[in-house]
C-alpha positions in Angstrom: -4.2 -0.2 26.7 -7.1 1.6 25.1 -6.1 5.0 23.8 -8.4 7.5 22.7 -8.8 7.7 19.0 -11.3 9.2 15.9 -9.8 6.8 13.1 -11.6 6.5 9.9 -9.6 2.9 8.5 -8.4 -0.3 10.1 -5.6 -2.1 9.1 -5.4 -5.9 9.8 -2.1 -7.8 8.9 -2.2 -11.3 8.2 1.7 -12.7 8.0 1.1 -15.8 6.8 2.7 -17.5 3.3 2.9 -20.2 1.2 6.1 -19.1 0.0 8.7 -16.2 0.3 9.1 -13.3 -2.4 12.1 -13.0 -3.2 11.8 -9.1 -2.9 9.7 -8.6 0.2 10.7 -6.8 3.4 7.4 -7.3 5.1 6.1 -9.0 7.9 5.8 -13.1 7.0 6.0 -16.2 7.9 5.6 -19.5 6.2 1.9 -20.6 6.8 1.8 -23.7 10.0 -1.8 -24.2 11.3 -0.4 -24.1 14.7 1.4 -20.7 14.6 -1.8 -19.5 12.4 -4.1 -20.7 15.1 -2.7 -18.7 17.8 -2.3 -16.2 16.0 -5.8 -15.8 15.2 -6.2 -16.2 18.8 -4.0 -13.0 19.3 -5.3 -10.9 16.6 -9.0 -11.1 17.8 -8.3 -10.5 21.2 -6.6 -7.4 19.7 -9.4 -6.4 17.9 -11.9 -6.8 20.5 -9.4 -4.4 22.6 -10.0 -1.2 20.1 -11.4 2.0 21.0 -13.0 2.3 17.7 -15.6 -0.4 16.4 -17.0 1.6 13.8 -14.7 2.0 10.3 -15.4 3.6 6.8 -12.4 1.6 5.5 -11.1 -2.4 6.4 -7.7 -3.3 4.4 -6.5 -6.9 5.2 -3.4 -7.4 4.1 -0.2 -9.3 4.6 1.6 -11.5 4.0 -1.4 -14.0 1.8 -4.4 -13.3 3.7 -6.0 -15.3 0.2 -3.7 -18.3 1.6 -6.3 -18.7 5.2 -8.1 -21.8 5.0 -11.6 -21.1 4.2 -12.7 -21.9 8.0 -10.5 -19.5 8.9 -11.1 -16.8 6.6 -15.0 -17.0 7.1 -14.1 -15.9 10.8 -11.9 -12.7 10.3 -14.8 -11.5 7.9 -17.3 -12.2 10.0 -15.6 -10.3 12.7 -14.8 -7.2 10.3 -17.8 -7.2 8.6 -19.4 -6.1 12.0 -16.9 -3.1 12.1 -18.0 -1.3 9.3 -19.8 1.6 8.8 -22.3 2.6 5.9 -20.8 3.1 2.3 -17.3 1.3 2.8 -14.7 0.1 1.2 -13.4 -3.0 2.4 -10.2 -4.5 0.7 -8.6 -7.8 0.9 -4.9 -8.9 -0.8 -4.7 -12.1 -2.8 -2.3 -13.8 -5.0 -2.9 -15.6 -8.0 -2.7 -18.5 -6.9 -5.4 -18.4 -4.2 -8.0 -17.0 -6.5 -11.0 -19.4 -7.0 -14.7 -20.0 -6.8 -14.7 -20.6 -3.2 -12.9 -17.5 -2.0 -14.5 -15.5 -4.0 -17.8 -16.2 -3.2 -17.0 -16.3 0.6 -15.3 -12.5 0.6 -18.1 -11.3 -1.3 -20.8 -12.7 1.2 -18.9 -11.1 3.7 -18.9 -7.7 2.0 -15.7 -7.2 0.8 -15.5 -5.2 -2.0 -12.4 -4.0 -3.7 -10.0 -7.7 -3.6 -6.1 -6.2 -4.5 -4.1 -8.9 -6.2 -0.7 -9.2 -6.5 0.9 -10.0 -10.3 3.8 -7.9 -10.3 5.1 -9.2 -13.4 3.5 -11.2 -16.2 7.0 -12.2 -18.1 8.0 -16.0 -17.0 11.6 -14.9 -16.6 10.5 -12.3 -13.7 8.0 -14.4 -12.4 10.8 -17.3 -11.5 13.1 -14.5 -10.5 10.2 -13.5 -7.5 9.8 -16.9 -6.5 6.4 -16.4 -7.3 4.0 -19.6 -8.5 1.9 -18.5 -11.2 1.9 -18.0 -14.9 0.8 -15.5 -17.1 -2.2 -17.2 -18.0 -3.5 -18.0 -14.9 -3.0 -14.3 -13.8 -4.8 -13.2 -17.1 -7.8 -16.2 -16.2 -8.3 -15.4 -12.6 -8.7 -11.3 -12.4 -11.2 -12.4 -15.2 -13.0 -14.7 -12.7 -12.5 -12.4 -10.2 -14.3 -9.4 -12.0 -17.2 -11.4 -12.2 -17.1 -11.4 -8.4 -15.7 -7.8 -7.1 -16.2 -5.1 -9.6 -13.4 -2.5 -7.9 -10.3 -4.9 -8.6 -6.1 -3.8 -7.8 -3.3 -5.1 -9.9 -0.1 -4.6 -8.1 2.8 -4.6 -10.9 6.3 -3.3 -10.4 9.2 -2.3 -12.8 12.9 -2.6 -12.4 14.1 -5.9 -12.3 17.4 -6.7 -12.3 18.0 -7.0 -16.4 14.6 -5.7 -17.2 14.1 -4.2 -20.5 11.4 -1.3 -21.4 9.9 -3.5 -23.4 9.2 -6.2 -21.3 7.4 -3.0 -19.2 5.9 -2.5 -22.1 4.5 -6.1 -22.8 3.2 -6.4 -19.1 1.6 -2.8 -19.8 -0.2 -3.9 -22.6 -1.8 -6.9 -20.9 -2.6 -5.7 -17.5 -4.5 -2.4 -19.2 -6.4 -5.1 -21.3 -7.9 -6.4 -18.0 -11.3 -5.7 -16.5 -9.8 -3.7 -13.1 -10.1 -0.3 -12.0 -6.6 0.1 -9.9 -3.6 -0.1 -11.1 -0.1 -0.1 -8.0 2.7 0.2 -10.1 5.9 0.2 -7.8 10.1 0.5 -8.7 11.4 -2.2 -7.2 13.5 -1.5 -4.1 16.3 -4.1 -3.2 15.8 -4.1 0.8 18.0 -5.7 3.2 16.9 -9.0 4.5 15.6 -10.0 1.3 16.8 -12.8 -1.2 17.5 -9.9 -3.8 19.5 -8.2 -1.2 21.6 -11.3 -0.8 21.9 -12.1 -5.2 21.4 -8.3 -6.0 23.0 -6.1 -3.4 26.1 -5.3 -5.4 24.7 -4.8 -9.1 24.4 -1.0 -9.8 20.8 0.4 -10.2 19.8 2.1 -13.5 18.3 5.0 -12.4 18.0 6.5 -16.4 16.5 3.3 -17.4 14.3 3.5 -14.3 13.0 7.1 -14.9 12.6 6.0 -19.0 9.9 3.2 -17.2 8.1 5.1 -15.0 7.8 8.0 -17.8 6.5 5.0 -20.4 4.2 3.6 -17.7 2.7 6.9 -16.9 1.7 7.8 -20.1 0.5 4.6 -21.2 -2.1 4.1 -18.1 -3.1 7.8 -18.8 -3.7 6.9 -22.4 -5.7 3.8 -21.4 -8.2 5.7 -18.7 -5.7 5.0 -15.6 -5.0 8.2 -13.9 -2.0 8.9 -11.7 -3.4 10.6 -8.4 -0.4 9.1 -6.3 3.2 8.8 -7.4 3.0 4.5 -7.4 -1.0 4.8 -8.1 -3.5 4.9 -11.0 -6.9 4.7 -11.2 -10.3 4.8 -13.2 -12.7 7.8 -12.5 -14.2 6.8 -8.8 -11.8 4.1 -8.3 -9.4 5.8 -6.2 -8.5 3.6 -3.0 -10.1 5.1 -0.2 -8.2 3.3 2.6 -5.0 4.6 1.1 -6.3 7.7 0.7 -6.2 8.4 4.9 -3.0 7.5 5.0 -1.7 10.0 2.5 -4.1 12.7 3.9 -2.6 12.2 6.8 -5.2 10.8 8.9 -5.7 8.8 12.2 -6.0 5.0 11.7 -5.9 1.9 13.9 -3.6 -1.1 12.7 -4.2 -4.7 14.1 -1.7 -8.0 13.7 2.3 -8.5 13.7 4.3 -5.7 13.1 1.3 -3.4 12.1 1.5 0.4 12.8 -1.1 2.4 13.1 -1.9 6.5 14.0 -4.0 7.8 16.9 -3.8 11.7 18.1 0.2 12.4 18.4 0.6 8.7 19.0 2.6 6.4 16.1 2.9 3.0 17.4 4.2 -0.2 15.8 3.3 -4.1 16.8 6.1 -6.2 18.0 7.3 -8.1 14.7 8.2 -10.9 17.1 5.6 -14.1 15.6 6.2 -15.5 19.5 5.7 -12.2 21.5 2.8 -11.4 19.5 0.9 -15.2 19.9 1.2 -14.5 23.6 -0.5 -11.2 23.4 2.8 -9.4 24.3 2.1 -6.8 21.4 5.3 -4.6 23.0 3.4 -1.7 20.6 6.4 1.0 20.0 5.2 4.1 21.0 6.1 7.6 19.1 4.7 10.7 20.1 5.0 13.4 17.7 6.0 17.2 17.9 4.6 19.7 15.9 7.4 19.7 13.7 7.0 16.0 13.2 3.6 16.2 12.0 4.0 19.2 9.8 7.1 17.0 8.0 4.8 14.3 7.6 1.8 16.8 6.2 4.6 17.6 3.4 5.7 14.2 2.9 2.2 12.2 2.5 1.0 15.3 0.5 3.5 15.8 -1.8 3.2 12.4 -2.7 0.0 12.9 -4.1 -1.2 14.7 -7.4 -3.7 17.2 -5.8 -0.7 18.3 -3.8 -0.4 20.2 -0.5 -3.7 22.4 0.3 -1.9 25.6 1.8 -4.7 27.2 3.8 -5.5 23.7 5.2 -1.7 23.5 6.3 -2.4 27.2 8.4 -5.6 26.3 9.8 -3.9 22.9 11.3 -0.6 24.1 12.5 -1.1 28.0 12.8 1.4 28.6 10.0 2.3 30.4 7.5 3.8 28.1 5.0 5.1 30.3 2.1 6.6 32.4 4.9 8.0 29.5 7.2 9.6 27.7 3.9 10.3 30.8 1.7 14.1 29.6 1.0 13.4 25.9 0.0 10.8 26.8 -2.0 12.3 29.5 -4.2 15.2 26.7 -4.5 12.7 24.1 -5.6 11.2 26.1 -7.7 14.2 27.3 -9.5 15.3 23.6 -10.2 11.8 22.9 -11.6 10.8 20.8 -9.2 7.5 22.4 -7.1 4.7 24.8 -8.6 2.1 26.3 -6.5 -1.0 27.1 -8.0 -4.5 28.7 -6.4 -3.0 27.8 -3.1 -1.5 24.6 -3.5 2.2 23.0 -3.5 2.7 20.3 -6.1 5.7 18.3 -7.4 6.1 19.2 -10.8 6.3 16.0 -12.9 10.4 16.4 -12.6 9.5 16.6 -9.1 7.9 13.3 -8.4 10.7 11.5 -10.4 12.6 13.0 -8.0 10.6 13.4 -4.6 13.2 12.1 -2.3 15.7 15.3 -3.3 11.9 18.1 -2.4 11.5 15.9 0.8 14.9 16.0 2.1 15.2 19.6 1.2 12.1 20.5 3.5 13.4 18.0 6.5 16.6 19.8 6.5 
């Protein structure tokens, strides 16, 4: 089913893994040529289905798209490369591990331009505990390789381990700032169900003080080194913000390709089948969610507020015809009492306070 659409960004999920974080939640599989080879099969019969052909942003990510063979690989950028428009930014995820001459050189011939790698951690003890692969030097050697590749380079990290210290944060700081990239993704760690941590972890009790002491240390470090926060889990060199990520915070329409993508057409949410069999037949069994007004004006506050620029208030009344000081007055007197919001020339903004805590402003406007 085609459905009418003006989306800016594509999404394109790859599942497929050489091995199993121990903390991930997403959409994977352990790589098999046969499952990958239908599934390829799938996706690009998917692709070829969109409304849109045309895209100022491509993000492929996963899963270990960096774990395709190269045959493989060479085909979904081909395809993609096709799909863009003028001035784009077109992203690709990698580990470590994956990161040599070869695919390097073959997503830059294909015009990728900003490659998003995933460290997390560069402390041995961590690295086991992920069940990742790699060691710190090989992380510190391959984003050097890399930069001499793809100048706009990510570093996913994330704090809150179990047992983590603030100075182990403080030791992966200092070497991850040292590194030629513009993007920093510094995440908490969340223990989600269906997950190894869930399984080890489930029952240890979080930190939260500890937690807040991190993120305070890691914001004021990147700030310090030239990384500014414009999104609560996001920090970036002048120019570098990511522009895919970017529409989905603004709150913008995007398509979404792959297993268990979702993507955001007119009222229309929908989400692929995360079913590896139903999706290799082409039975996507897309979950469809049309919103209300109210929905979309929730999700307005939400994406917004995760954001440093904060929520443009005029903007709000020109989209939804209303007044948002007036329709909200109550919550936001209450936020602002605890601290928590500020608006300023016409915008809402967490207060720092307020980001640290951004679930207790969200909930407060759902309710």
């Amino acid at each position: 089913m085609k459905m009418k659409s003006n989306p800016t960004a594509l999404y394109v999920h790859i599942p497929f893994c050489k091995q199993i974080c121990s903390y991930c939640d997403f959409a994977k599989v352990i790589y098999q040529t046969n499952f990958v080879n239908d599934y390829f099969e799938s996706l690009f019969f998917e692709l070829e289905n969109l409304n849109n052909n045309k895209y100022d942003t491509i993000y492929i990510g996963g899963g270990t798209p960096s774990c395709l063979d190269n045959k493989l690989l060479v085909s979904l950028l081909e395809k993609l490369q096709k799909m863009l428009n003028k001035n784009y930014e077109f992203s690709i995820e990698s580990n470590v591990e994956d990161i040599n001459e070869i695919f390097l050189e073959t997503i830059k011939k294909y015009g990728v331009n900003r490659l998003s790698i995933g460290i997390q951690t560069f402390n041995k003890a961590f690295i086991s505990l992920c069940n990742r692969k790699h060691s710190k030097e090989q992380a510190i050697n391959n984003v050097k390789l890399a930069s001499k590749y793809i100048e706009n380079i990510n570093v996913d990290m994330i704090y809150g381990f179990p047992f983590q210290l603030l100075d182990d944060v403080k030791e992966d700081l200092e070497i991850v700032s040292s590194l030629p990239i513009k993007h920093i993704s510094y995440y908490s760690l969340i223990i989600e169900e269906n997950t190894v941590f869930y399984q080890r972890f489930k029952n240890l009790e979080e930190d939260n003080k500890l937690q807040a002491k991190m993120y305070k240390y890691i914001y004021s470090y990147l700030k310090k080194q030239g990384f500014n926060r414009y999104e609560i889990s996001n920090f970036a060199k002048t120019n570098y913000k990511c522009k895919h990520n970017l529409v989905y915070w603004h709150n913008m329409h995007y398509d979404a390709v792959g297993l268990n993508a979702s993507g955001y057409v007119g009222d229309i949410r929908f989400t692929n089948t995360r079913n590896l069999t139903l999706y290799n037949n082409k039975q996507y069994q897309k979950e469809i969610i049309k919103l209300t007004k109210e929905d979309k004006m929730f999700e307005e506050i939400m994406l917004y507020l995760r954001l440093d620029e904060g929520l443009n208030l005029d903007r709000f009344y020109k989209k939804y015809n209303v007044n948002f000081i007036e329709r909200y007055n109550k919550i936001i007197k209450e936020l602002e009492d605890k601290k928590l919001i500020k608006i300023t020339k016409n915008k809402l903004k967490t207060t720092f306070k307020g980001s640290l805590l951004l679930n207790q402003v969200l909930i407060s406007f759902m309710n």
